[in-house]
C-alpha positions in Angstrom: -19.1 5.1 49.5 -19.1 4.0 45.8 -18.9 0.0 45.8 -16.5 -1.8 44.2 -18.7 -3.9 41.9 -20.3 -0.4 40.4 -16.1 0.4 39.8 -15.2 -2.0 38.5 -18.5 -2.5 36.2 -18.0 1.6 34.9 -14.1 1.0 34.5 -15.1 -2.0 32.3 -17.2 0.0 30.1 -14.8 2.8 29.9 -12.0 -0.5 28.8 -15.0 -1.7 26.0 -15.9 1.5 24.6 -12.3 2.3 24.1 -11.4 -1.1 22.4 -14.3 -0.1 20.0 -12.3 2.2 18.7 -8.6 0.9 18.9 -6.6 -1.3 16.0 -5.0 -4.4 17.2 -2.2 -4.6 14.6 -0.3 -7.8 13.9 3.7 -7.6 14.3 5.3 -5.6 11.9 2.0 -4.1 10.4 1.1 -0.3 10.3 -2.5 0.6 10.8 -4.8 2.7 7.9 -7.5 2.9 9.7 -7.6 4.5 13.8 -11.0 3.2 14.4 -12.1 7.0 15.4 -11.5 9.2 12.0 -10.3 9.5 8.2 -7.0 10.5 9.7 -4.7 9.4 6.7 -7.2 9.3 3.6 -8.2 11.4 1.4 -11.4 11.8 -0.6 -12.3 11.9 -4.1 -15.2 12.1 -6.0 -17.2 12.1 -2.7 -20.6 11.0 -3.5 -23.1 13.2 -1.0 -22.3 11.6 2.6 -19.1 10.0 1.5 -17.6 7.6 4.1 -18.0 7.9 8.2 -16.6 6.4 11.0 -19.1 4.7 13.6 -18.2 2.6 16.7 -14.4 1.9 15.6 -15.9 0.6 11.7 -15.2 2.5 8.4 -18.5 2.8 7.0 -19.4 3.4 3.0 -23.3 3.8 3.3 -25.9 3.4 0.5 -26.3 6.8 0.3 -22.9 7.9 -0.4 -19.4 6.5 -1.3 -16.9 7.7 -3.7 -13.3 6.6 -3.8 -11.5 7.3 -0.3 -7.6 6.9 -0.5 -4.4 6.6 1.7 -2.6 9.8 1.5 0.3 8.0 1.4 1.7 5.4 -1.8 2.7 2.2 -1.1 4.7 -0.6 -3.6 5.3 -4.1 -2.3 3.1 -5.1 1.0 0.5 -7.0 3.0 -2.6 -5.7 3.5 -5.3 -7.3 6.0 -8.4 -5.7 7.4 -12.2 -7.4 8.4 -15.2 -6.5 5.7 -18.4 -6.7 6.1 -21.3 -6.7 2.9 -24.8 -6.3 2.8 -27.3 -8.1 0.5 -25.8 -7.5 -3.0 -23.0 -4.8 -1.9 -20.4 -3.9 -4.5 -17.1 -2.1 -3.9 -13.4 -2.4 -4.1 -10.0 -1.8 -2.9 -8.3 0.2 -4.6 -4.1 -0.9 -5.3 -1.0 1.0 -6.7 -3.4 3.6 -8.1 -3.2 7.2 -8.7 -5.3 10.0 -6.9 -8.2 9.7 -9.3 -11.9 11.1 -10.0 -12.6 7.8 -12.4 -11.5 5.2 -13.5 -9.3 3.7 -10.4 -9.9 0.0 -11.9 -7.9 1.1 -15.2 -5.3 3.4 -13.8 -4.6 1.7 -11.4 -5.7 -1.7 -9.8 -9.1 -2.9 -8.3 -9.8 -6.2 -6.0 -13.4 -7.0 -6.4 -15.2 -6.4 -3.1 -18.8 -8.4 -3.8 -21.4 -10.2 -2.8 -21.0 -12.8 -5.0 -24.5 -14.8 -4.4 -27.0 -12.0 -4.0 -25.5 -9.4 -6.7 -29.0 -9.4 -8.9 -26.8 -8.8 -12.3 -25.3 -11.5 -14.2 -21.9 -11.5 -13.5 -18.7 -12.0 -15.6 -15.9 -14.4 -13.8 -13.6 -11.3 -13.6 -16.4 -9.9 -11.5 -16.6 -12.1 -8.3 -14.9 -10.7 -5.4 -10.9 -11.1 -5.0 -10.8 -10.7 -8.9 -8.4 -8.4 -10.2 -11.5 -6.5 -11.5 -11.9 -6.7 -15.6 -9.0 -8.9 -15.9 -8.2 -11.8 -13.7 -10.9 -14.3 -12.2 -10.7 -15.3 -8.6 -12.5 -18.7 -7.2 -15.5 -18.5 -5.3 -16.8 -19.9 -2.1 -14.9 -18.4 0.7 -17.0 -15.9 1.3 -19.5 -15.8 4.9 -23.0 -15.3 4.5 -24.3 -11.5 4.6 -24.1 -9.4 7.8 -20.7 -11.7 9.0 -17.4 -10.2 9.3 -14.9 -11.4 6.6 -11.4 -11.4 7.3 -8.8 -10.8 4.0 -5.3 -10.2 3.0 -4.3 -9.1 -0.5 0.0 -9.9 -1.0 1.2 -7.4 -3.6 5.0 -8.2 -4.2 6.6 -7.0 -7.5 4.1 -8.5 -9.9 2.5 -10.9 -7.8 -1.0 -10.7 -6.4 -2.3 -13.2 -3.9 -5.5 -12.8 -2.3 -6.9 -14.7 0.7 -10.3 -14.8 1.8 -11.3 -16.4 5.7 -8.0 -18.6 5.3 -8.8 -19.7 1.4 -6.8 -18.7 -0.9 -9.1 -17.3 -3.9 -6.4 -15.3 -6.4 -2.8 -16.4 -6.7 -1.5 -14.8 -10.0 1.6 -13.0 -11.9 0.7 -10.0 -14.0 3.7 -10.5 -16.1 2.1 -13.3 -17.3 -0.6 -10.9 -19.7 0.8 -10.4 -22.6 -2.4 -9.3 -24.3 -2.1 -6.1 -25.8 -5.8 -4.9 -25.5 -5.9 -5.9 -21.6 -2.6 -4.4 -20.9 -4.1 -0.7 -23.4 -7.4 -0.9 -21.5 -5.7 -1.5 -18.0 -2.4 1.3 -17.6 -2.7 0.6 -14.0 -1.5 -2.8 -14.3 2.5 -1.8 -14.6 2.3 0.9 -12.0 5.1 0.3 -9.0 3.8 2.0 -6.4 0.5 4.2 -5.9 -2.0 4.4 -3.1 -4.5 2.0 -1.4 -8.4 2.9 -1.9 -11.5 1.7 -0.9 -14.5 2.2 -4.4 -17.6 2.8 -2.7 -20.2 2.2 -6.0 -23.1 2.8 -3.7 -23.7 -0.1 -0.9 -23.2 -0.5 2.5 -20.0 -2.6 3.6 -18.3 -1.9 6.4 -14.5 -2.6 7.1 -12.5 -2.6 10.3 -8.7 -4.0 11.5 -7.2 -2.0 8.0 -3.4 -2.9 8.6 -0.5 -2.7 6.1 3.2 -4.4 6.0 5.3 -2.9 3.3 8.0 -5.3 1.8 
């Protein structure tokens, strides 16, 4: 006869294993992300193993990268999900951009995803993560050491960008308010309505988990 305890002990690894896997979406947001596959992105410019899916995380590894996308376009939302970096990691979600092989920080919009304090090149403000990437500073200090799970929400409502880093608000700007004509030549992207969400791999592990979107 099969005792209770050894049950109740399997049913509670079958319950643990499957919330590996499973989104926990806040009210009235949509997961990106399943936990189990790339269901619902797309791949460009995949750069040898491209990005995998391991134990309910979304993983861009050292060796490989590129630019994965949503297959679907999105204008005005909310978007939260949990990052991790490793020891000087660099990538970047990708905002109201087009399906693109290059260039997704110009044609469209990039929100700097960086370890700010043990990136080994000297950085330009523009550069610290939460920036609009190239173009708009964000503050620093928010971010939990390497190997910690970070949790953040980027607000993208007409042409308003907030960012929010472990409760700290790091970015809060208007993109109406560039009026300079170089910036706004060099960076198309930044008067695009609507275009699809992206994460940059540029060749670091970070992991990311929790993706979840609200549209406005």
């Amino acid at each position: 006869m099969r005792s209770p305890f050894i049950t109740a002990f399997v049913f509670s690894l079958i319950l643990n294993a499957s919330a590996l896997h499973a989104e926990h979406p806040q009210a009235g947001y949509t997961p990106l992300f399943n936990g189990q596959d790339l269901t619902g992105w797309t791949l460009k410019r995949a750069n040898r193993k491209g990005y995998h899916v391991k134990d309910g995380k979304l993983i861009c590894p050292a060796d490989g990268g590129g630019f994965l996308f949503t297959e679907k376009e999105y204008g005005d939302f909310s978007l939260q999900f949990d990052f991790k970096l490793t020891k000087a990691a660099n990538n970047g979600i990708a905002i109201r951009c087009p399906l693109v092989d290059q260039r997704p920080a110009y044609e469209g919009i990039e929100i700097q995803v960086l370890d700010n304090v043990g990136y080994p090149k000297k950085l330009k403000p523009t550069q610290y993560h939460g920036s609009v990437y190239d173009v708009i500073p964000a503050k620093k200090g928010a971010l939990k050491p390497v190997g910690e799970w970070n949790h953040e929400e980027i607000i993208y409502r007409g042409s308003k960008i907030t960012v929010i880093v472990n409760g700290i608000t790091i970015l809060n700007t208007d993109l109406s308010d560039i009026k300079d004509a170089k910036v706004l030549a060099k960076h198309p992207g930044l008067k695009n309505k609507r275009g699809h969400i992206g994460l940059l791999g540029h060749g670091s592990h970070v992991e990311y988990k929790n993706i979840q979107i609200k549209e406005f």
